[in-house]
C-alpha positions in Angstrom: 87.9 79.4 74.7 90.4 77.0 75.7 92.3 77.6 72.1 92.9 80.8 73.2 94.2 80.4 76.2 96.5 77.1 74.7 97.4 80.1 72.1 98.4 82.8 74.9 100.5 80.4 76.9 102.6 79.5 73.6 103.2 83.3 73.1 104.0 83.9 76.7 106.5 80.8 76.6 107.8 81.8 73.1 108.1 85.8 74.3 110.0 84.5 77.9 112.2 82.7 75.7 113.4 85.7 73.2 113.7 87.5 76.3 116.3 84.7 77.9 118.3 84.7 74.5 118.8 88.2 74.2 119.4 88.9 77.9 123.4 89.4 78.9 124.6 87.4 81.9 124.5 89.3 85.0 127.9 91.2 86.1 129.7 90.2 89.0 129.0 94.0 90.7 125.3 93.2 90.4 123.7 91.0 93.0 121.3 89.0 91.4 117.6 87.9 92.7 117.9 84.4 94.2 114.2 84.1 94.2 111.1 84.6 92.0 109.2 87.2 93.9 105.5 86.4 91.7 105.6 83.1 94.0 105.8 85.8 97.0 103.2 88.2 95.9 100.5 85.3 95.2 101.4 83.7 98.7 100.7 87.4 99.9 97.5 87.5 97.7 96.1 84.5 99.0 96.8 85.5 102.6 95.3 88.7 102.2 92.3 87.1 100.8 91.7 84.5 103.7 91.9 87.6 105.8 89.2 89.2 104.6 87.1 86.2 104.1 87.6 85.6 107.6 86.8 88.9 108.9 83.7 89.2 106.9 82.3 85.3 107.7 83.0 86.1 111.5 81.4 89.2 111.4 78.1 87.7 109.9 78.4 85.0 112.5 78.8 87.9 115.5 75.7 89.8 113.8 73.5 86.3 113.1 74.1 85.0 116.6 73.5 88.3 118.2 70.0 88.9 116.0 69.0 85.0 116.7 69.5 85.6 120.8 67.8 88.9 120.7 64.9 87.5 119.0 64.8 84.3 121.1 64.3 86.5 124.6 61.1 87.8 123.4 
């Protein structure tokens, strides 16, 4: 399993690499990105994700804590 992920990563490296040869330096007229936006989109991911997680953990907590004192009056 890990050979084929070792085997992906060359290809993706040797693949970005074509791609960099054969692209044409940007024109002046064309502003160019200044930043990677994958590094924005996982930051966004993982945000999104501790969201959730947080909103369902606090929500068990709300329903646990409200079933334990409902059961400890009778």
């Amino acid at each position: 399993m890990a050979i084929y992920f070792i085997r992906a990563k060359r290809a993706a490296t040797e693949q970005a690499r074509r791609r960099a040869e054969t692209m044409r330096p940007a024109s002046t007229s064309q502003p160019r990105d200044m930043f990677d936006r994958g590094i924005v989109m996982e930051f966004a991911a993982v945000i999104f994700q501790v969201f959730w997680l947080s909103l369902f953990s606090g929500t068990f907590l709300l329903l646990f804590a409200w079933t334990f004192r409902s059961l400890s009056f009778r």
